[in-house]
DSSP file (Angstrom, degrees, kcal/mol; ACC not computed):
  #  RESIDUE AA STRUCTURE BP1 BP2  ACC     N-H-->O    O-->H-N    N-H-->O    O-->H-N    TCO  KAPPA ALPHA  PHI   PSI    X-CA   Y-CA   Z-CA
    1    1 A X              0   0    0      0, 0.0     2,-0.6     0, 0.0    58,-0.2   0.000 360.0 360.0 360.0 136.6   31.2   40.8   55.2
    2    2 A X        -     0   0    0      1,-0.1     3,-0.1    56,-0.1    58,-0.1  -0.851 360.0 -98.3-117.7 157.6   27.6   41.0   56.6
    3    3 A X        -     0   0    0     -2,-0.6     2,-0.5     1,-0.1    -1,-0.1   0.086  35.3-122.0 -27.5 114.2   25.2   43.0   56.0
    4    4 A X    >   -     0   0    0      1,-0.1     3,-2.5     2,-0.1     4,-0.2  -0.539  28.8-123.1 -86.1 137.8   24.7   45.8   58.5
    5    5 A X  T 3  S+     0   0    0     -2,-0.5    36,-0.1     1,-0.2    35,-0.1  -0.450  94.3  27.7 -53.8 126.1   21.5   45.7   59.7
    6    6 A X  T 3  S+     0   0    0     34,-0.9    -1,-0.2    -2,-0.2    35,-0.1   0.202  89.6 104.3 113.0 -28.9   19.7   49.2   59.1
    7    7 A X    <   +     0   0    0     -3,-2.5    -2,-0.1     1,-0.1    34,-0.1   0.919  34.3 166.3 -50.3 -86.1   21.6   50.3   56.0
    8    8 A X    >   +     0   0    0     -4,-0.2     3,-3.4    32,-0.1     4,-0.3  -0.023  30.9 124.6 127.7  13.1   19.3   49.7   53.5
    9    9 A X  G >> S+     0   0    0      1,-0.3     3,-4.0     2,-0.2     4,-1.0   0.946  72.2  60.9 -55.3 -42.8   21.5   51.8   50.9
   10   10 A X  G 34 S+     0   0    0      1,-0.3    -1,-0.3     2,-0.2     4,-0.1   0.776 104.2  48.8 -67.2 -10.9   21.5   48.8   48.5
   11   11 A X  G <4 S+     0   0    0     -3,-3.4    22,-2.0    22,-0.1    -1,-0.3   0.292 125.8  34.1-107.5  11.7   17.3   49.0   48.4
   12   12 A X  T <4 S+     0   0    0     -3,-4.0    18,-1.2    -4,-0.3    -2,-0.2   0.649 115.5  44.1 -99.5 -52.5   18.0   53.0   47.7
   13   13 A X  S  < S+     0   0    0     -4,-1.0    17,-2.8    16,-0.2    18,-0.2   0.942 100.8  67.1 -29.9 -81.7   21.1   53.7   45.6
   14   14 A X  S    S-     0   0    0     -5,-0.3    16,-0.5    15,-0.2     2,-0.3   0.272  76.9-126.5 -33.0 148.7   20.8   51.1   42.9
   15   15 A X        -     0   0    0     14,-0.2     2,-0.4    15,-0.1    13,-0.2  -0.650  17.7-158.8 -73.4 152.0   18.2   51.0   40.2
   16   16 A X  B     -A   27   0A   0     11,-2.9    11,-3.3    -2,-0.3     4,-0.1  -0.916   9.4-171.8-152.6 120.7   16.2   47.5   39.8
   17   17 A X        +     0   0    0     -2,-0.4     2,-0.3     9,-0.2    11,-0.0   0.596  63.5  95.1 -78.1 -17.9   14.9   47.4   36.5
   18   18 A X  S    S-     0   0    0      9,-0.1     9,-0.2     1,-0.1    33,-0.1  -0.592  87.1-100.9 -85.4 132.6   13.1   44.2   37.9
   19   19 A X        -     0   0    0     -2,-0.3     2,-0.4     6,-0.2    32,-0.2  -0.351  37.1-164.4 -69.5 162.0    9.3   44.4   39.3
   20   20 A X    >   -     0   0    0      3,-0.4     3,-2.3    -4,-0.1     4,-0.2  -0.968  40.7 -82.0-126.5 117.0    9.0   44.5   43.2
   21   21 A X  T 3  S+     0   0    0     28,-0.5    13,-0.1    -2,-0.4    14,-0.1  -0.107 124.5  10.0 -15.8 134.5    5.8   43.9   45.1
   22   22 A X  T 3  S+     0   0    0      1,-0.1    -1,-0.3    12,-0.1    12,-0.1   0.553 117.7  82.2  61.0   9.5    4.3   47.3   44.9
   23   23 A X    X   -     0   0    0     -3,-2.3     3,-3.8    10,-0.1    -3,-0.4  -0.162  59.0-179.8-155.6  30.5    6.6   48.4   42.5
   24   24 A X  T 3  S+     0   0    0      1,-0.2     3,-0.1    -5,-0.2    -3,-0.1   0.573  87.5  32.1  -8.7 -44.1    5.5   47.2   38.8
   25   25 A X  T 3  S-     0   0    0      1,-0.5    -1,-0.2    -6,-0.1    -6,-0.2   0.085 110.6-119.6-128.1  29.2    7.8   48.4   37.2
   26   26 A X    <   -     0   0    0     -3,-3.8    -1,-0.5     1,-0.1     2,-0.3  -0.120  42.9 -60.0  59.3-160.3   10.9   48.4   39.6
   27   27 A X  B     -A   16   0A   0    -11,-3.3   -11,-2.9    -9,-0.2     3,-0.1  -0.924  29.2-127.5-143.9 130.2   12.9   51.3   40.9
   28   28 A X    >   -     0   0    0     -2,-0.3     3,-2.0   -13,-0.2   -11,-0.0  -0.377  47.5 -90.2 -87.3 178.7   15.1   54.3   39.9
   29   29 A X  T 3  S+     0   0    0      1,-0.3   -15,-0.2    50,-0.1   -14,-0.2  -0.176 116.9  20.0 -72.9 153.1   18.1   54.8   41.2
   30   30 A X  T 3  S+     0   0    0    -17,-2.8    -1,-0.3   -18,-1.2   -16,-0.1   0.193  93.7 121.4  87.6 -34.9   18.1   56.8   44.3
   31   31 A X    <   -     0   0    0     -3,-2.0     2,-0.5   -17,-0.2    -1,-0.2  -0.234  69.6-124.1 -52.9 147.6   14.0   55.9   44.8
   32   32 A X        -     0   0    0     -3,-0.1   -20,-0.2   -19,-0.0     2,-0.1  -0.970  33.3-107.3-109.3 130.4   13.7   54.2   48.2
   33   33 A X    >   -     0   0    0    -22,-2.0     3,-1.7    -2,-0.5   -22,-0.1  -0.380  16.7-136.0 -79.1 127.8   12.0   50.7   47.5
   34   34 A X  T 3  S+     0   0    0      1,-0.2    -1,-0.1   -12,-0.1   -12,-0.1   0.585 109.2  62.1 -64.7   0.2    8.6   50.8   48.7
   35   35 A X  T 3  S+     0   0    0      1,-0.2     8,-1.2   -24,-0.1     2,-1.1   0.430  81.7 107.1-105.1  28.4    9.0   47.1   50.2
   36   36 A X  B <   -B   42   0B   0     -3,-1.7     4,-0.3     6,-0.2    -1,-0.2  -0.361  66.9-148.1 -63.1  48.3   12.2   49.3   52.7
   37   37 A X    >   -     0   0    0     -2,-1.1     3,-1.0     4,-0.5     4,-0.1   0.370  31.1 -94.6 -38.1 167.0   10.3   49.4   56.4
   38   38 A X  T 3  S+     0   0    0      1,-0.2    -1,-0.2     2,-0.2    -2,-0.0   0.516 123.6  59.2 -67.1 -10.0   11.3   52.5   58.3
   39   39 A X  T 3  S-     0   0    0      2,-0.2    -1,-0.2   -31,-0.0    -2,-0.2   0.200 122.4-103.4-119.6  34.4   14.0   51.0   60.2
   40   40 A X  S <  S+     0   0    0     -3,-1.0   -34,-0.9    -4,-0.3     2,-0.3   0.864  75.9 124.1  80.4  28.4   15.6   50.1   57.0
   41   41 A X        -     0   0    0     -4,-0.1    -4,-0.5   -35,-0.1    -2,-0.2  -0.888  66.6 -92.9-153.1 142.0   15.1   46.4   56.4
   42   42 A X  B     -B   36   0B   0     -2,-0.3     3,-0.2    -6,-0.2    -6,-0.2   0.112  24.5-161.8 -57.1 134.9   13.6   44.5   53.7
   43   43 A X  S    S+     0   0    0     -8,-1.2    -1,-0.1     1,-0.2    -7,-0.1   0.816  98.2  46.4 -85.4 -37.8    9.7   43.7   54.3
   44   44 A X  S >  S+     0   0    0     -9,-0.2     3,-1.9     2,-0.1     6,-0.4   0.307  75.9 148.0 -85.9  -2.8   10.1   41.0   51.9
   45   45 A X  T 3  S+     0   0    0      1,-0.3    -4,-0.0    -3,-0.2     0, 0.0  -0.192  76.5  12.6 -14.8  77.6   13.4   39.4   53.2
   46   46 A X  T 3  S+     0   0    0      1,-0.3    -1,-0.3    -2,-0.3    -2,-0.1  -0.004  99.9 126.5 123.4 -60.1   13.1   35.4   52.3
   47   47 A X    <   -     0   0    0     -3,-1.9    -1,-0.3     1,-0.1    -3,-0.1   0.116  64.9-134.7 -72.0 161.0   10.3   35.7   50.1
   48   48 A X  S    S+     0   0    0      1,-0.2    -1,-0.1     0, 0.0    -2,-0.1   0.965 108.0  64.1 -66.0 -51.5    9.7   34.5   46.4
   49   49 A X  S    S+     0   0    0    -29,-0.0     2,-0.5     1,-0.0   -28,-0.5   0.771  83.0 109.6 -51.9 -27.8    8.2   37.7   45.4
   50   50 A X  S    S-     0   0    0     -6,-0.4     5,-0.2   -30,-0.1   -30,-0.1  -0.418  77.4-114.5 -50.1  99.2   11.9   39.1   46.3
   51   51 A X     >  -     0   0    0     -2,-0.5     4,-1.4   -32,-0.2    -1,-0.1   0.227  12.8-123.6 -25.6 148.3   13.6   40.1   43.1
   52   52 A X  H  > S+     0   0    0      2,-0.2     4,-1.7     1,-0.1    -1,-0.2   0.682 109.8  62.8 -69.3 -20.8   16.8   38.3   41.8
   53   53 A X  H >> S+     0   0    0      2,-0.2     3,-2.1     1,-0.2     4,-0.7   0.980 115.1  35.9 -76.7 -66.4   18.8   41.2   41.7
   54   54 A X  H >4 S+     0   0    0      1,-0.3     3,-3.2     2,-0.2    -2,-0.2   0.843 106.9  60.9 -27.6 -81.4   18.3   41.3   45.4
   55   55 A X  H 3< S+     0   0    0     -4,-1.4    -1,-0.3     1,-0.3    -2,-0.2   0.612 112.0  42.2  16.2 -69.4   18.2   38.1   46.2
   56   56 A X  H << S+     0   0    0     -3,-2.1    -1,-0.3    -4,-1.7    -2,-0.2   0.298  76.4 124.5-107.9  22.9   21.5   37.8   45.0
   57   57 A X    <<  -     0   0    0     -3,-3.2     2,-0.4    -4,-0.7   -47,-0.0  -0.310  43.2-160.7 -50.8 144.2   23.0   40.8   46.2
   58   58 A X        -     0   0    0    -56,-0.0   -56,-0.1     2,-0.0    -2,-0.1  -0.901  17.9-126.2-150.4 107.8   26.3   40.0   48.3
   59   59 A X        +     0   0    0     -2,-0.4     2,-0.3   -58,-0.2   -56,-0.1  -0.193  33.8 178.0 -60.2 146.3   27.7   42.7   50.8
   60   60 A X     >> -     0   0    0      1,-0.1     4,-1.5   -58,-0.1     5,-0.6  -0.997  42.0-127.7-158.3 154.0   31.0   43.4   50.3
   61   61 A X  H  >5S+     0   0    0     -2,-0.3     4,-0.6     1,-0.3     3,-0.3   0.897 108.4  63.0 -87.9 -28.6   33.5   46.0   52.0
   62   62 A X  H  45S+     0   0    0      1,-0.2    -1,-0.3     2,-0.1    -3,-0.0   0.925 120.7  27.0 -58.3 -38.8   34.5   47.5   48.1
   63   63 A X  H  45S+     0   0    0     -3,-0.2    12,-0.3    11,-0.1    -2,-0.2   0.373 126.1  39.2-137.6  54.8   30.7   48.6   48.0
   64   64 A X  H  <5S-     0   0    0     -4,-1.5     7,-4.6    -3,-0.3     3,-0.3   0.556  87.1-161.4 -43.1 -78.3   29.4   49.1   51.2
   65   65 A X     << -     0   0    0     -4,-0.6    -3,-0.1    -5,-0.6    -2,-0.1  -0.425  48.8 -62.0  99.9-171.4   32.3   50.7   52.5
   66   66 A X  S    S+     0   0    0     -2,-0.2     2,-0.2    -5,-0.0    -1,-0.2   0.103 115.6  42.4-105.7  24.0   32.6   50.8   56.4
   67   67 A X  S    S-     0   0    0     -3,-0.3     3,-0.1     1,-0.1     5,-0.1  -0.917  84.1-110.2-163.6 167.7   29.2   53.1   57.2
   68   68 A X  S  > S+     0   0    0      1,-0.3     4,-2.1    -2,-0.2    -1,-0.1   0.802 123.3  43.9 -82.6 -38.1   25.9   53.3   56.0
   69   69 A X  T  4 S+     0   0    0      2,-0.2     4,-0.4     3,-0.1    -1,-0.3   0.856 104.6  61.0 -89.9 -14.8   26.4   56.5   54.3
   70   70 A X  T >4 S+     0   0    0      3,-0.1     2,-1.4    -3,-0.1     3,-1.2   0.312 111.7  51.3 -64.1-146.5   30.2   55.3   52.8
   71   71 A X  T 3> S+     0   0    0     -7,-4.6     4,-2.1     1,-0.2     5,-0.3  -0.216 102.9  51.3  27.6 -70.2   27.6   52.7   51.1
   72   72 A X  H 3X S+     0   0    0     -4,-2.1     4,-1.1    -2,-1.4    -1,-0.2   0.798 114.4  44.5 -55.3 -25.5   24.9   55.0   49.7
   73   73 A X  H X> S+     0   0    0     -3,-1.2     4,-2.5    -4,-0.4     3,-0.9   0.899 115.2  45.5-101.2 -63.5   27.6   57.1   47.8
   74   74 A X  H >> S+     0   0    0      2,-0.2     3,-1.8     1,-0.2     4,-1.3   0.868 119.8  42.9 -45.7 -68.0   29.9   53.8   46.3
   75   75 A X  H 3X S+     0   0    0     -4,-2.1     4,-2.4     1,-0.3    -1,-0.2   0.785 112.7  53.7 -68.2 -25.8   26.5   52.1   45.2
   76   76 A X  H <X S+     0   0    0     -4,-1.1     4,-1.9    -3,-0.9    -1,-0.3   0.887 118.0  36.1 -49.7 -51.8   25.5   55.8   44.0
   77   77 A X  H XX S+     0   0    0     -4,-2.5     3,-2.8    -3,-1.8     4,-1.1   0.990 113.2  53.3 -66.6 -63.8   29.0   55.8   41.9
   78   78 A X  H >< S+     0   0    0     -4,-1.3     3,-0.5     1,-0.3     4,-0.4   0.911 113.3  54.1 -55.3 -52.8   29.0   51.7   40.8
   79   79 A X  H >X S+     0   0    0     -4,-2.4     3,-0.9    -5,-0.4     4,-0.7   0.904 109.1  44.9 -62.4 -31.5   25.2   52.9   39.5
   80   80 A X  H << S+     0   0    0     -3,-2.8    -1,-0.2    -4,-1.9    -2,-0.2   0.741 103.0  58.1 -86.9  -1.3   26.5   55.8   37.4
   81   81 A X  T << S+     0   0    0     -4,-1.1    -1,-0.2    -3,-0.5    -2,-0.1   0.378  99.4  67.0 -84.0  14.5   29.1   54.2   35.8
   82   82 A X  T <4        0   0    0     -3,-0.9    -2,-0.2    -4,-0.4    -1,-0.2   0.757 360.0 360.0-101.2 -52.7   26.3   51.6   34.4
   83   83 A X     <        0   0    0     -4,-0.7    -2,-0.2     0, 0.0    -3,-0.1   0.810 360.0 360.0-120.9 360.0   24.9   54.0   32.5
């Protein structure tokens, strides 16, 4: 599966414990990641400065789901069963 362009759920839902440009001390879950442009795609896309978690993120149709907002709510579940 690839990414849909726009989502951006996986740089809201999730936590990242990891820093992010602008973001010392990473991100809670549900926080929209400051490096998230407004039409919902990573500013930082490519870069070294890009967290691993990111980085190695791999869309997939169990948590994505088939719409941007089926996405937000599975990566909202997968994160509370983490803690």
């Amino acid at each position: 599966m690839n990414c849909r362009l726009g989502c951006g759920a996986c740089c809201i839902a999730p936590s990242i414990s990891s820093p992010i440009p602008g973001m010392p001390m990473g991100k809670l879950a549900g926080e929209r990641c400051i490096q998230l442009s407004d039409d919902n795609l990573c500013k930082i896309f490519g870069m070294k400065e890009r967290p691993e978690v990111c980085s190695s993120f791999t869309a997939t149709e169990d948590v994505c789901g088939k719409t941007n907002a089926e996405a937000i709510s599975l990566i909202t579940y997968l994160e509370s069963q983490t803690n």
